[in-house]
C-alpha positions in Angstrom: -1.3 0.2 16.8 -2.7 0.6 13.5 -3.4 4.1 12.5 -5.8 5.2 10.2 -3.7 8.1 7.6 -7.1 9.9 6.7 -6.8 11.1 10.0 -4.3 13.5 9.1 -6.6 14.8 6.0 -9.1 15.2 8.5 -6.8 16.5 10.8 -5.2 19.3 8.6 -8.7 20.5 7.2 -9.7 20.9 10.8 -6.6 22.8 11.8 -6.7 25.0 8.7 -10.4 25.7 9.0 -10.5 25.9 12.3 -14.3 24.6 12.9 -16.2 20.9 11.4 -18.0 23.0 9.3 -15.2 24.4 8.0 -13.2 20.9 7.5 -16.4 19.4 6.2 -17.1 21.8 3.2 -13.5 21.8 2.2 -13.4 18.0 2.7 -16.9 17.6 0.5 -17.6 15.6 3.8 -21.2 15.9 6.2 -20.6 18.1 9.2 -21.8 14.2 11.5 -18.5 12.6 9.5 -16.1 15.2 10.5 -17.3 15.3 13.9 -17.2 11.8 14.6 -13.6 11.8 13.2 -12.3 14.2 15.3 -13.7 12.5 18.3 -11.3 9.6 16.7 -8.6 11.8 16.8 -9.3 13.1 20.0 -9.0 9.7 21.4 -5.8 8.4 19.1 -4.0 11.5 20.8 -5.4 12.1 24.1 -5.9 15.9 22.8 -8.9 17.8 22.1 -7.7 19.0 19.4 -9.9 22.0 18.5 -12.0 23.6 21.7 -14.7 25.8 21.8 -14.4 29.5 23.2 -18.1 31.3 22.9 -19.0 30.7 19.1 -16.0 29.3 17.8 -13.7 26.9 18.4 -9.9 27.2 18.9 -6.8 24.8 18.5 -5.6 23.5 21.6 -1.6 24.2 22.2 -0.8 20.7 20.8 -2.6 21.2 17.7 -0.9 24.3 17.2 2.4 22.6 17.8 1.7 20.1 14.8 0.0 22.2 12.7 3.0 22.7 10.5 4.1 19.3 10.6 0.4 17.5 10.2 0.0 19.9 6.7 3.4 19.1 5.5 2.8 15.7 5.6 -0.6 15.6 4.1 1.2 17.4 1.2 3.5 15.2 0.7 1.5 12.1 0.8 -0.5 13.8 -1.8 2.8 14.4 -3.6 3.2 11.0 -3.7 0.0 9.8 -4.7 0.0 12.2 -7.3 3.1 13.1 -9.1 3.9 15.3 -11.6 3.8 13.9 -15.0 4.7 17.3 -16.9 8.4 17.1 -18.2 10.6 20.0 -18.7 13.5 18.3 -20.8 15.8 21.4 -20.4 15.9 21.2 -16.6 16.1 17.6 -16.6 19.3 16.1 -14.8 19.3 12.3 -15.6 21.6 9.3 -17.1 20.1 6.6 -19.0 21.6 3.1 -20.5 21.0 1.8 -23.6 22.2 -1.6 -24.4 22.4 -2.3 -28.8 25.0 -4.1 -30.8 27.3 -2.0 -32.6 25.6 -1.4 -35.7 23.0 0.6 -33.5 25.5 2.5 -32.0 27.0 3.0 -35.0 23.9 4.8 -36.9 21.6 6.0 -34.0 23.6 6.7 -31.2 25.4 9.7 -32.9 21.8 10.8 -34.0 20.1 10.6 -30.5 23.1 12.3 -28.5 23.0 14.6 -30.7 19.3 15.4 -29.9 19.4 15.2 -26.8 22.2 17.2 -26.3 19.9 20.2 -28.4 16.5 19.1 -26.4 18.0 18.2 -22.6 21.8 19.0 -22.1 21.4 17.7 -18.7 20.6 14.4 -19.7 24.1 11.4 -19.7 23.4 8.7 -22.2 25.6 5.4 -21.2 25.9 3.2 -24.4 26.6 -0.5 -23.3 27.7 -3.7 -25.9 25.4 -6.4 -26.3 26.1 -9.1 -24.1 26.7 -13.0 -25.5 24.2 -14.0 -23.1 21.0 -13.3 -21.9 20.8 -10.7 -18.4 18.5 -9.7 -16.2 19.7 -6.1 -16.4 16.7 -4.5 -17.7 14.8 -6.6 -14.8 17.5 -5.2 -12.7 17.3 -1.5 -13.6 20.7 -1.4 -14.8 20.1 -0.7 -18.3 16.7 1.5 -19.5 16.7 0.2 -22.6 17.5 -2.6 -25.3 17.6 -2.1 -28.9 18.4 -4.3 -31.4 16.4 -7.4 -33.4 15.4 -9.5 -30.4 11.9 -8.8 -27.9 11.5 -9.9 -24.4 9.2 -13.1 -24.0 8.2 -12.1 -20.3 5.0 -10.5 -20.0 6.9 -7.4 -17.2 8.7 -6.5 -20.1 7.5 -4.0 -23.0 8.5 -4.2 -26.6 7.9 -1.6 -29.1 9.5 -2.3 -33.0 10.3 1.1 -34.4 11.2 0.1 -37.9 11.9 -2.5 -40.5 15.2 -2.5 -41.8 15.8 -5.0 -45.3 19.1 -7.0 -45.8 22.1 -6.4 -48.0 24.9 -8.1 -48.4 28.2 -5.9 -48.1 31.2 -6.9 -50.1 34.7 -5.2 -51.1 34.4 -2.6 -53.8 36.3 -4.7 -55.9 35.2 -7.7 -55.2 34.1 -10.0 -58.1 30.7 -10.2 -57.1 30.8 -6.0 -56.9 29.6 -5.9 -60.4 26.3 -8.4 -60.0 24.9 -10.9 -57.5 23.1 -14.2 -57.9 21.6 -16.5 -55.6 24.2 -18.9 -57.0 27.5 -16.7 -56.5 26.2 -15.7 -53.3 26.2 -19.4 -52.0 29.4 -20.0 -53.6 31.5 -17.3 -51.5 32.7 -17.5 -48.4 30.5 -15.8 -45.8 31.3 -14.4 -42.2 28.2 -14.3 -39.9 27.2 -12.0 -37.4 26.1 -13.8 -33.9 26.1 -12.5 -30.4 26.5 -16.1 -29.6 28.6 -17.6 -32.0 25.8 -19.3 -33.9 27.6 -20.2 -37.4 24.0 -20.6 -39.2 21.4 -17.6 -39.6 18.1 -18.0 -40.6 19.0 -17.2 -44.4 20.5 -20.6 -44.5 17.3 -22.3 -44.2 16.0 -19.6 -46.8 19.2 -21.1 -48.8 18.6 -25.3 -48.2 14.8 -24.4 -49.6 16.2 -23.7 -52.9 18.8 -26.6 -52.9 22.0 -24.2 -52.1 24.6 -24.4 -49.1 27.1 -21.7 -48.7 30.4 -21.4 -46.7 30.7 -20.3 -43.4 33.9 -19.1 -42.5 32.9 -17.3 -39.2 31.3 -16.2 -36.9 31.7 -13.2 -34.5 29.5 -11.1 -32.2 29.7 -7.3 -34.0 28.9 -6.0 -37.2 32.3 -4.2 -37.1 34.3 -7.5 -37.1 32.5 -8.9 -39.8 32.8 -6.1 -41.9 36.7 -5.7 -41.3 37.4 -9.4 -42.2 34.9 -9.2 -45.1 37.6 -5.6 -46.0 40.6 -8.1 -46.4 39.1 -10.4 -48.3 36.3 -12.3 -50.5 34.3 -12.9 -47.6 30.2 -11.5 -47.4 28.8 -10.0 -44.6 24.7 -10.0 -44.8 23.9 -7.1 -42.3 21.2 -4.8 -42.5 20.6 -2.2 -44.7 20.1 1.5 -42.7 21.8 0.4 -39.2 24.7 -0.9 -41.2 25.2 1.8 -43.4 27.9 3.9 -41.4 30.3 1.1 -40.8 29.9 -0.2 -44.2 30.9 3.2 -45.3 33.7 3.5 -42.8 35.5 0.4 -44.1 35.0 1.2 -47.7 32.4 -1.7 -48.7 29.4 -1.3 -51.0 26.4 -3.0 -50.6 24.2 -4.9 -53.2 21.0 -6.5 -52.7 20.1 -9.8 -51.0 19.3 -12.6 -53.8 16.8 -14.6 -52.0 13.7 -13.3 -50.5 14.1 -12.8 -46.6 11.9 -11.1 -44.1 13.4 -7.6 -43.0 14.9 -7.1 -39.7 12.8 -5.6 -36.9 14.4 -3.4 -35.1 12.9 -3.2 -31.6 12.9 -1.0 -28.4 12.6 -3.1 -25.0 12.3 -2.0 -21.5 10.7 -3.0 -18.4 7.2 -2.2 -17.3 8.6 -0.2 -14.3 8.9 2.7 -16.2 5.8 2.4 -18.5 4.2 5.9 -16.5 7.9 7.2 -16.4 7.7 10.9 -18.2 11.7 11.0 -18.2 12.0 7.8 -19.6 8.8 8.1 -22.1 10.2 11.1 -23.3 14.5 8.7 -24.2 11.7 6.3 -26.1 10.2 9.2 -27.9 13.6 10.8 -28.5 14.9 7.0 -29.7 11.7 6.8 -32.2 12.9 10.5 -33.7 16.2 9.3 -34.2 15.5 5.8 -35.8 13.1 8.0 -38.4 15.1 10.2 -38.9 17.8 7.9 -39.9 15.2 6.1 -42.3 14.7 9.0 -44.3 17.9 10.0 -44.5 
């Protein structure tokens, strides 16, 4: 049998109120409408329900047996229906994933944990590695968010770009290019590129065949990190971003001199799934991600 679950609105107001009259002004319902549901429920339960003695009316002993039960589930249907979207980040007791290649972990991830650890010290953060393949973890649930250059194509997904950040080209402090860089000694070195999937061509090539040049690639590997060790032991050039990069080209004692060729900045952009677009918990790790990101721009 199908049943109707405005009966138990109906129900509880009738229980609480004791009377249609009652039910029907706390309802904003006609006294006819209540009436004609409670014969409804009268004949759904094979109980009167409410029964009158002189001028009122009284709850028979089955309605009083489900009187608690009846109200506790109207409250939580309307718990359900409509949830609390007020966050308290200090009581909050959650772990989030973030996938990001390791220049974002690098420079933001020290920044975030450390506001959230101020903001919500209940609150796990779980930093994966990029993968070298496309996943459906984000579809999946396993991983809140992606950052990094790349935005979902698939309408369920949600992309946000929090920032621009411009190319450099990191080098050894004594390298001979430390001093000054042209287009045409940067073509001549031999470079190491940075590809999550082994791609030995970047889009600063094409940038490069425009103006006639070519240079030498003599890698390619998946982090920043590993670029930026190889490009320590020798004459190789990493081009990496500016402000995510900064921290590891620090930590391997690079410097870092302008790109010689025009080239779009890199986007850096926030993905997750449309799941938890009404999410306050989760609105609140984007908010906290935005924070970080600016305040990692103007420092």
């Amino acid at each position: 049998m199908q049943l109707d679950l405005n009966l138990l609105t109906v129900l509880d107001a009738l229980l609480e109120e004791g009377s249609v009259m009652g039910a029907a002004e706390r309802l904003h319902l006609s006294s006819p409408a209540v009436s004609r549901t409670l014969g409804r429920l009268r004949t759904v339960t094979g109980d009167d329900i409410l029964v009158r003695t002189g001028h009122s009316m009284a709850p028979t002993p089955y309605a009083v047996s489900v009187r608690e039960d009846v109200h506790r589930l109207v409250r939580q249907a309307h718990e359900v229906l409509s949830p609390i979207r007020e966050l308290d980040p200090a009581e909050m007791d959650r772990t989030f994933t973030i996938q990001c290649h390791d220049a974002v972990a690098a420079s933001l991830v020290p920044v975030l944990v450390g506001r959230i650890q101020r903001l919500a010290p209940g609150v796990q953060l779980r930093v994966l590695a990029e993968n070298s393949v496309d996943t459906d973890d984000l579809r999946r649930g396993r991983v809140d968010l992606e950052l990094g250059g790349g935005g979902p194509d698939l309408p369920e997904f949600r992309s946000e770009p929090l920032g621009d950040d411009r190319l450099v080209v990191a080098m050894r402090a004594d390298h001979p290019c430390a001093t000054g860089l042209d287009l045409a000694s940067y073509a001549a070195q031999p470079h190491v590129v940075i590809s999550r999937r082994g791609r030995l061509t970047a889009p600063i090539d094409d940038a490069l065949a425009a103006q006639g040049l070519r240079r030498r690639v003599v890698a390619a590997v998946a982090t920043v990190s590993t670029a930026l060790q190889i490009a320590a032991r020798g004459d190789t050039l990493v081009t990496c971003t500016a402000i995510l990069g900064r921290p590891l080209i620090e930590a391997f004692g690079l410097v870092a001199r302008p790109l010689p060729i025009e080239s779009p900045a890199a986007t850096i952009n926030c993905n997750w799934h449309q799941r938890y677009d009404s999410d306050p918990a989760h609105a609140w790790l984007r908010e906290q991600v935005r924070a970080s990101i600016e305040e990692i721009t103007a420092g």
